[in-house]
TORKOL-4160 file (C-alpha; in steps of 0.2 Angstrom, whole numbers, padded with zeros to 4 digits, m for minus):
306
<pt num="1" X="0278" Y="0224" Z="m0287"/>
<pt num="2" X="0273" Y="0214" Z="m0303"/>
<pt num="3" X="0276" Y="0196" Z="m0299"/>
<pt num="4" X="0273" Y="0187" Z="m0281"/>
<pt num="5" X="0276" Y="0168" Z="m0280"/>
<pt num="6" X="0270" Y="0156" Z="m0269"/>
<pt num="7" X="0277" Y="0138" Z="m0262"/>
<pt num="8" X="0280" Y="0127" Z="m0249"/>
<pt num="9" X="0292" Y="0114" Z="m0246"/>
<pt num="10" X="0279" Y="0103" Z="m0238"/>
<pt num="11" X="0273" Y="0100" Z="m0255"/>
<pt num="12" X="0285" Y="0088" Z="m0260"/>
<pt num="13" X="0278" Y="0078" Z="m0243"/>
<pt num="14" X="0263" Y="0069" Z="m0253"/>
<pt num="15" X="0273" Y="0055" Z="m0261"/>
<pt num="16" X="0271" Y="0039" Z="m0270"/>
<pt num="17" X="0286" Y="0029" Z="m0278"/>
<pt num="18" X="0286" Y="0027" Z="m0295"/>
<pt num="19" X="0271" Y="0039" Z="m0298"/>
<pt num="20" X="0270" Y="0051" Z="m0310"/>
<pt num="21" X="0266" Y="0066" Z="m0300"/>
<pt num="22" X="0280" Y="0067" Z="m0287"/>
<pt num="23" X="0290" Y="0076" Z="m0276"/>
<pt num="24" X="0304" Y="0078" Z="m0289"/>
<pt num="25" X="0290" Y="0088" Z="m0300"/>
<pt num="26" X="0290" Y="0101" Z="m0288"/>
<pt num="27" X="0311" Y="0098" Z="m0284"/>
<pt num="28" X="0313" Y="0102" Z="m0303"/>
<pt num="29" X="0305" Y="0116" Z="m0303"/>
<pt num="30" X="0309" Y="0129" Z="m0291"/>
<pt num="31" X="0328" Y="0122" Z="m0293"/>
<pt num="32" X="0326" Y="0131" Z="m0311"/>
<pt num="33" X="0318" Y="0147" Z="m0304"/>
<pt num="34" X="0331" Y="0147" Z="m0295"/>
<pt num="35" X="0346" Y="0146" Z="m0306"/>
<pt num="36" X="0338" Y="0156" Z="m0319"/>
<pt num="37" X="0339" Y="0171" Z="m0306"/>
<pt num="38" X="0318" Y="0174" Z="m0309"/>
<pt num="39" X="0316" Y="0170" Z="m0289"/>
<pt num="40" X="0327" Y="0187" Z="m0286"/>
<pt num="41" X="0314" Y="0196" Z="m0297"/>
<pt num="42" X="0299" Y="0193" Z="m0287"/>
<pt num="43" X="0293" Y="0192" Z="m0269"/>
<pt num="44" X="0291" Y="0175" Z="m0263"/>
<pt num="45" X="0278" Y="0166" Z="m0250"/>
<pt num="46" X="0278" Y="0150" Z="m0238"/>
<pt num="47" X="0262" Y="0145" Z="m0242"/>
<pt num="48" X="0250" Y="0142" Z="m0228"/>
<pt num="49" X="0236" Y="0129" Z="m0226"/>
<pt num="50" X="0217" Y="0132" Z="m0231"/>
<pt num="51" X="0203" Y="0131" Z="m0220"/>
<pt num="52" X="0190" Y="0121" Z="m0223"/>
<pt num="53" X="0175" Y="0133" Z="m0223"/>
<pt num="54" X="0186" Y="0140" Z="m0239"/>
<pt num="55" X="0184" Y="0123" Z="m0247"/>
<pt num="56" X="0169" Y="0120" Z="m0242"/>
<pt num="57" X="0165" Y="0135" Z="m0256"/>
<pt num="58" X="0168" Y="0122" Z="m0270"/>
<pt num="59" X="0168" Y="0102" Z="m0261"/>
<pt num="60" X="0156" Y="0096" Z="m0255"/>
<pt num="61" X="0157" Y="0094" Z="m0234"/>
<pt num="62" X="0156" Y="0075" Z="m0239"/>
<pt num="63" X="0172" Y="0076" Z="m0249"/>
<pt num="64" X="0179" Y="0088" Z="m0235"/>
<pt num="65" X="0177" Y="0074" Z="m0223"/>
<pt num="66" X="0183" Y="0059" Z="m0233"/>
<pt num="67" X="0201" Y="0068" Z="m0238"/>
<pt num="68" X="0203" Y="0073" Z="m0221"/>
<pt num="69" X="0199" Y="0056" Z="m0213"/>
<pt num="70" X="0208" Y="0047" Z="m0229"/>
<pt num="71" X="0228" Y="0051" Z="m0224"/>
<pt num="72" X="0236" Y="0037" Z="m0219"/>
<pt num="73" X="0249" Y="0035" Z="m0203"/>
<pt num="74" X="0262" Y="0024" Z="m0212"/>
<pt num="75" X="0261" Y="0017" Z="m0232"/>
<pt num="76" X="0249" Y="0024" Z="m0245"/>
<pt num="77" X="0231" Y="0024" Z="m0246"/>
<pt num="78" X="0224" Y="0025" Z="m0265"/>
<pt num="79" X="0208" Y="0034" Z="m0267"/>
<pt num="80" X="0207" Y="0027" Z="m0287"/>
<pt num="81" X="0219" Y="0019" Z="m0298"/>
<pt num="82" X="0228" Y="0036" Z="m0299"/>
<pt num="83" X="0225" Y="0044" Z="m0286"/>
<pt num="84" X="0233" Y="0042" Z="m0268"/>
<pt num="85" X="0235" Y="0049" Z="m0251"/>
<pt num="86" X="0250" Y="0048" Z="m0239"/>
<pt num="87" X="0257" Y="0055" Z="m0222"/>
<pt num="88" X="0258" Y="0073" Z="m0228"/>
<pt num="89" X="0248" Y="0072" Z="m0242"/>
<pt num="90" X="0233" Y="0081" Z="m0231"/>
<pt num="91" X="0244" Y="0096" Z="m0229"/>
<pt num="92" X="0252" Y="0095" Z="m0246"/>
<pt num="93" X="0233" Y="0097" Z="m0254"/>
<pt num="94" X="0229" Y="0113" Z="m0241"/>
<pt num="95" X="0246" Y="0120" Z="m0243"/>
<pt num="96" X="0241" Y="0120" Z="m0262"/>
<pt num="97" X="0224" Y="0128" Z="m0261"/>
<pt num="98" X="0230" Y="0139" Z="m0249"/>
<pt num="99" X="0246" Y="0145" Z="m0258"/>
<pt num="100" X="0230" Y="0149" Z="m0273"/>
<pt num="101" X="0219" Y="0157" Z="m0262"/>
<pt num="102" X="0232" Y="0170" Z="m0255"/>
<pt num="103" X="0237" Y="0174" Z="m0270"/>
<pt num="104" X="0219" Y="0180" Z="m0277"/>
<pt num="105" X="0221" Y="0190" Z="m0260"/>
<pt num="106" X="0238" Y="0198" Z="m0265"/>
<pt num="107" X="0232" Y="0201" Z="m0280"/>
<pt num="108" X="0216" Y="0211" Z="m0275"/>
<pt num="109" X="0226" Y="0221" Z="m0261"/>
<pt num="110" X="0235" Y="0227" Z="m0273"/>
<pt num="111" X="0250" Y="0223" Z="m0267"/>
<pt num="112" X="0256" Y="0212" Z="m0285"/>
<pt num="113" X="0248" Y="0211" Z="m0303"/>
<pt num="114" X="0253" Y="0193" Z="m0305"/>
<pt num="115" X="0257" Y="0178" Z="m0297"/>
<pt num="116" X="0262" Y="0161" Z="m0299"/>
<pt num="117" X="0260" Y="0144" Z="m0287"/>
<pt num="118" X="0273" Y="0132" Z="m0288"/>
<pt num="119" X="0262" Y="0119" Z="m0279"/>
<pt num="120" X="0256" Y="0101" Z="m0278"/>
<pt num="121" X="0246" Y="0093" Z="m0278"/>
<pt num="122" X="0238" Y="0097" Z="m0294"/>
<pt num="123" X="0220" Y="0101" Z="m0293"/>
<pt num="124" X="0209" Y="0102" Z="m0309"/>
<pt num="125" X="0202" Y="0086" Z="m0310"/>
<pt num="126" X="0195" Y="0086" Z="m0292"/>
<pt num="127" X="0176" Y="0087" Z="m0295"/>
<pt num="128" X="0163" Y="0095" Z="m0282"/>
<pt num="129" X="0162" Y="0077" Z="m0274"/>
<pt num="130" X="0178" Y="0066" Z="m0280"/>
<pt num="131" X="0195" Y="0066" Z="m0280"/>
<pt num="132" X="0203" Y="0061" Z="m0295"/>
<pt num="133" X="0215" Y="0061" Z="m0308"/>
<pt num="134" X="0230" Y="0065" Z="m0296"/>
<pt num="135" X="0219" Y="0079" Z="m0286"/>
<pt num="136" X="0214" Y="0080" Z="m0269"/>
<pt num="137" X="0206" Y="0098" Z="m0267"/>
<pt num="138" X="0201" Y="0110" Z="m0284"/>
<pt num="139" X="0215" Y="0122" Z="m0281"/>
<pt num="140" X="0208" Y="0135" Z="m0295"/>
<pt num="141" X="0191" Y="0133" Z="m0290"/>
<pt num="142" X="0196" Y="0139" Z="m0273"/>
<pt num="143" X="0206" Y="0152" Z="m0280"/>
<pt num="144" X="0189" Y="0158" Z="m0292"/>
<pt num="145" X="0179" Y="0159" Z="m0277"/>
<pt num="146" X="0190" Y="0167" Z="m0266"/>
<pt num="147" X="0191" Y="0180" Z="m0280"/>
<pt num="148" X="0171" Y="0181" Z="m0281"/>
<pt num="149" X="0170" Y="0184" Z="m0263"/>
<pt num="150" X="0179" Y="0202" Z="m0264"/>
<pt num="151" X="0167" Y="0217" Z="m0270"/>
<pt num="152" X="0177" Y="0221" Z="m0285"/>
<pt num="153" X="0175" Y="0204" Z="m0294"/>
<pt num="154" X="0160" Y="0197" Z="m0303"/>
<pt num="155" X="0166" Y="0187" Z="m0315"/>
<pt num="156" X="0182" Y="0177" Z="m0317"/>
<pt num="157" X="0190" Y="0167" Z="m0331"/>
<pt num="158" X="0199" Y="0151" Z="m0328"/>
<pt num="159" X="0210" Y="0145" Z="m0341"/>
<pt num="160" X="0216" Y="0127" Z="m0342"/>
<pt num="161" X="0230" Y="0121" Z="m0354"/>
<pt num="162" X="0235" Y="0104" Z="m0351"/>
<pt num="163" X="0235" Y="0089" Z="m0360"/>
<pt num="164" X="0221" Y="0084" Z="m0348"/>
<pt num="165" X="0204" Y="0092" Z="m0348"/>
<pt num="166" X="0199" Y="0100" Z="m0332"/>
<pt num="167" X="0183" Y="0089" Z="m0328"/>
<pt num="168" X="0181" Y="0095" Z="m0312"/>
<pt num="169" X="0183" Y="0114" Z="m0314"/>
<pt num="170" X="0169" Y="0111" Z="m0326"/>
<pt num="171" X="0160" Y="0102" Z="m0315"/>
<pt num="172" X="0159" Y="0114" Z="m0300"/>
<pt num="173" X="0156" Y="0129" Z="m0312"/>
<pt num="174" X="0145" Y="0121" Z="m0325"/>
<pt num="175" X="0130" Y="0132" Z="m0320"/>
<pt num="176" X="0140" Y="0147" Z="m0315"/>
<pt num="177" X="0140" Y="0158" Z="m0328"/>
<pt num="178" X="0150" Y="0170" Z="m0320"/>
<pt num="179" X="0163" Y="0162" Z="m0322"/>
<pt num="180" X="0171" Y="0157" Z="m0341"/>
<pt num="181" X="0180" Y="0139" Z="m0341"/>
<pt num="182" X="0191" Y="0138" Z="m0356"/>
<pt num="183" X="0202" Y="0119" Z="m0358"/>
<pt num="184" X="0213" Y="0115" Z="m0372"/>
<pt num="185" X="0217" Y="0095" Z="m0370"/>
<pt num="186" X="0220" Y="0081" Z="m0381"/>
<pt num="187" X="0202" Y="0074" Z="m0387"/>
<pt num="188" X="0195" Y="0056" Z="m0381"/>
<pt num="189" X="0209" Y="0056" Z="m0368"/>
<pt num="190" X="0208" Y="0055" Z="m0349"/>
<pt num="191" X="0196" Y="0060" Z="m0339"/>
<pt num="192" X="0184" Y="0055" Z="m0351"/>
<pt num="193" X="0170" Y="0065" Z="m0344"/>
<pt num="194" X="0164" Y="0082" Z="m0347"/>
<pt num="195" X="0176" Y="0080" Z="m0365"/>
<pt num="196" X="0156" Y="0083" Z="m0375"/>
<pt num="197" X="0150" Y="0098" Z="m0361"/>
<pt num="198" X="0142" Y="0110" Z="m0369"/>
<pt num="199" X="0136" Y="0128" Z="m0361"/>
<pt num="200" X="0140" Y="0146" Z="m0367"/>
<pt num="201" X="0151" Y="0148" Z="m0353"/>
<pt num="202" X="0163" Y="0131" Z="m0355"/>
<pt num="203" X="0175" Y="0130" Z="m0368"/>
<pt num="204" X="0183" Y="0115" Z="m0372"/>
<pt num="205" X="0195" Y="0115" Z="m0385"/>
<pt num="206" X="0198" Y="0097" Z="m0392"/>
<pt num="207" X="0216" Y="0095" Z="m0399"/>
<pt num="208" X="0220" Y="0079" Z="m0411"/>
<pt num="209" X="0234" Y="0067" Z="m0405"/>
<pt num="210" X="0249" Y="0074" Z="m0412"/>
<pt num="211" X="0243" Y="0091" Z="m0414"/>
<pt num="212" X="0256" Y="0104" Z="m0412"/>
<pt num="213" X="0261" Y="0123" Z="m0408"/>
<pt num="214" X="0250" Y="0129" Z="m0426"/>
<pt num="215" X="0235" Y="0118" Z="m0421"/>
<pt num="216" X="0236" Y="0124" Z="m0404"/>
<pt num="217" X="0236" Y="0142" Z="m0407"/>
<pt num="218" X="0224" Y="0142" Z="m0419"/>
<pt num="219" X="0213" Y="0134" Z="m0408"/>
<pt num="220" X="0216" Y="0148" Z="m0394"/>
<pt num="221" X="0215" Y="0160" Z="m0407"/>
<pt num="222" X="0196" Y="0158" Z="m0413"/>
<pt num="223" X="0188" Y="0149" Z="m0395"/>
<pt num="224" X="0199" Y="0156" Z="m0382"/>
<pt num="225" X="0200" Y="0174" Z="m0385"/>
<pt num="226" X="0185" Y="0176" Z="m0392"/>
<pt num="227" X="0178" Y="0169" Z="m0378"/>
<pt num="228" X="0187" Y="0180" Z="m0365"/>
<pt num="229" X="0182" Y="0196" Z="m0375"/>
<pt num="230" X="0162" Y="0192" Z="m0373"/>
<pt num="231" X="0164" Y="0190" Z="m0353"/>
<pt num="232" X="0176" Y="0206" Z="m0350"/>
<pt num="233" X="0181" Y="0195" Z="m0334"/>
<pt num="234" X="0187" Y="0203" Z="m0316"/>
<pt num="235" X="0200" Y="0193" Z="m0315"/>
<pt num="236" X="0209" Y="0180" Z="m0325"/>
<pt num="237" X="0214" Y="0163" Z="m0316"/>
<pt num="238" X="0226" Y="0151" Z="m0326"/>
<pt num="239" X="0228" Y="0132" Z="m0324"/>
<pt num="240" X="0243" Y="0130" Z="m0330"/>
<pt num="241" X="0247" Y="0112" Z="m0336"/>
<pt num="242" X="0264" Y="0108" Z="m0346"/>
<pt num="243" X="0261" Y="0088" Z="m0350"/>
<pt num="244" X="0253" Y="0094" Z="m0367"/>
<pt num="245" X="0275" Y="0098" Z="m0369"/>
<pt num="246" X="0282" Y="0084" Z="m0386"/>
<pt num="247" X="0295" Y="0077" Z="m0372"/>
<pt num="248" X="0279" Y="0074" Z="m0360"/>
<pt num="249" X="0278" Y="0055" Z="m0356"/>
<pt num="250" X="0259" Y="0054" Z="m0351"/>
<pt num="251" X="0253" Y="0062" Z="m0368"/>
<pt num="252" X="0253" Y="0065" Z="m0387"/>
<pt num="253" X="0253" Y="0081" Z="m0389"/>
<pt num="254" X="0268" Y="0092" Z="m0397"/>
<pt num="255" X="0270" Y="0108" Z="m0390"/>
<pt num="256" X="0287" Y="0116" Z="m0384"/>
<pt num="257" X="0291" Y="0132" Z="m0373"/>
<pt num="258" X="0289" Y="0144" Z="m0387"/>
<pt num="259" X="0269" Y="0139" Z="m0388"/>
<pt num="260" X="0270" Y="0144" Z="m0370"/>
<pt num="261" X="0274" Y="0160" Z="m0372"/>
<pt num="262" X="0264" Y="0163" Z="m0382"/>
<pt num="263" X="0249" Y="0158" Z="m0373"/>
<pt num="264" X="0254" Y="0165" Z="m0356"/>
<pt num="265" X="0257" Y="0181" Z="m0369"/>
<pt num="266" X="0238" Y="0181" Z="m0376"/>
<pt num="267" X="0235" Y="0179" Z="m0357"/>
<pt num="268" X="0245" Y="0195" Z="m0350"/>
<pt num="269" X="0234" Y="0204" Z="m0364"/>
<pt num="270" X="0219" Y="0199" Z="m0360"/>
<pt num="271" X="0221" Y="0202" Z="m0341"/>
<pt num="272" X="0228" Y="0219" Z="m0346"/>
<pt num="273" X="0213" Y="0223" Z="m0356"/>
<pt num="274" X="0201" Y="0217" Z="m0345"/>
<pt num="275" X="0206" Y="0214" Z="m0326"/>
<pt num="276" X="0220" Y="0228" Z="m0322"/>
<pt num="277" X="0231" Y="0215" Z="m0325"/>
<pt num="278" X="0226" Y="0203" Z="m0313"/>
<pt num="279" X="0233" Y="0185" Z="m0317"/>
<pt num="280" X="0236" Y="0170" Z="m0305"/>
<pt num="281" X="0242" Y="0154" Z="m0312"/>
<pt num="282" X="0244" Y="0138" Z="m0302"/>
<pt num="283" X="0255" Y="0122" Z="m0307"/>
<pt num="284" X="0243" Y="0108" Z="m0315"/>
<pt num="285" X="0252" Y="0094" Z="m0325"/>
<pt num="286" X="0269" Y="0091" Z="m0333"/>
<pt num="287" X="0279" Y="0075" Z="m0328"/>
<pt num="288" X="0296" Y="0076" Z="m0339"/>
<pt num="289" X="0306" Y="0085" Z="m0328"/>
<pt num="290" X="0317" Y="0095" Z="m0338"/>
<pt num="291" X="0302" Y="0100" Z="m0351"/>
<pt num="292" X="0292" Y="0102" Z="m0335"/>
<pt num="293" X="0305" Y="0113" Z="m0328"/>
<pt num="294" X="0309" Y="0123" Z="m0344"/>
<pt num="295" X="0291" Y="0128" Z="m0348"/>
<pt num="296" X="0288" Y="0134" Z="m0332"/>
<pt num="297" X="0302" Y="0145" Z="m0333"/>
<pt num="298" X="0297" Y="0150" Z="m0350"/>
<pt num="299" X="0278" Y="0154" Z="m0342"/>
<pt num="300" X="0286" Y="0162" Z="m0326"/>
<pt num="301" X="0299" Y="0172" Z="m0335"/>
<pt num="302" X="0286" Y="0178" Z="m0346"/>
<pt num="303" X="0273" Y="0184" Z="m0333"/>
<pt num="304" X="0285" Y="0193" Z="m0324"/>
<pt num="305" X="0291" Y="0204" Z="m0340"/>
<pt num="306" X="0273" Y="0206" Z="m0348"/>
């Protein structure tokens, strides 16, 4: 089999009215791998929880502590401006992890070649000690070192396109050199951390406001590929992020579905080249429902074909 998916209902139980990142995220999505007939192509997975010695791999055991004791009973607890906690959002966050970390497993047993996580919450902005930017647990930092902890893998590559830069990938891995971080965002935006980082094996890729598809491509083009070339990676680990999309609220970036398949394509090359076509994508951003749910399909659709 080619392409594995992993979800969870249970997902859409971390929930906050009028947020951005919520329930109907997920909702939207898997309706349209549904009706698109790309569910019937692949195997599908419940998710199930992480343990917390598998976090403990990326978080510190202080961070561990404070999400686990941070859920609240009724309401909504808010951890910073953007980022909250609610009965079911404990679950929702291992559930997510989890869903990452099995698929790396799948992946290595042999038993698919691909495979994509429609889970929430997102994770890439959660650093080694804070949760932020909408993220609880670092859902493809768990999935890296899950994949490190197998005989086959040395290195891994994670690529992060999102109108967001992933701060806290970086910041786990920053001294790793084992494992390439690669992140396309719009520059002097959010998190406004890590945006100036610099170290052979972090990436970042600063896009202009307004940049489109040609910027964006030629940006992956002469950093990305290059990049991925030089480490000959194990396996190749995708954030996949779809707020950088021109309908996208929470950005000003143009890109549309075509530019993502196109990247996902550059992607499938890579892994062929390199990892025996492992790939594992997981859901980052996106908050316009229908470009959400198109370009997903577009980047799904496309990793079950290539």
């Amino acid at each position: 089999m080619t392409m594995t998916l992993y979800t969870h209902p249970d997902c859409e139980r971390h929930e906050l009215q009028r947020h951005p990142e919520r329930p109907e995220r997920l909702r939207a999505v898997m309706d349209r791998l549904i009706e698109s007939g790309l569910t019937n192509e692949m195997q599908v997975h419940l998710a199930e929880e992480i343990d917390d010695a598998s976090i403990a791999r990326v978080h510190t055991p202080e961070h561990i502590e404070t999400i686990n004791g941070a859920e609240p009973s009724t309401q909504v607890v808010r951890l910073d401006p953007d980022t909250y906690m609610s009965p079911g959002s404990l679950r929702a966050a291992k559930l997510a992890a989890g869903a990452c970390s099995a698929a790396v497993n799948e992946v290595l047993d042999g038993e698919a070649r691909r495979a994509f996580c429609a889970v929430r919450p997102p994770g890439h902005h959660a650093e080694l000690s804070v949760a932020m930017g909408f993220c609880l647990f670092n859902n493809i930092a768990i999935a890296a070192e899950t994949a490190l902890q197998h005989p086959k893998i040395n290195r891994v590559a994670i690529v992060d396109f999102d109108v967001h830069q992933c701060n806290g990938t970086i910041d786990i891995f920053k001294d790793r050199p084992e494992v390439l971080v690669c992140s396309s965002f719009q520059d002097n935006f959010y998190p406004h951390r890590y945006l100036n980082f610099a170290n052979e094996h972090v990436i970042n890729t600063p896009l202009n406001s307004g940049a489109g598809g040609d910027d964006f491509r030629r940006a992956i083009t002469e950093q990305w590929l290059p990049a991925i070339d030089s480490h000959k990676p194990d396996m190749l680990l995708v954030s996949a992020g779809f707020d950088a999309h021109t309908a996208d609220p929470l950005g000003e970036l143009q890109l549309v579905d075509a530019d993502y398949r196109w990247v996902t394509e550059q992607l499938i090359e890579s892994a062929n080249r390199y990892c025996q076509g492992r790939l594992i994508s997981t859901l980052e951003g996106g908050y316009d429902l229908n470009a959400l749910a198109g370009s997903v399909e577009t980047h799904v659709a496309t990793l079950a074909v290539g």
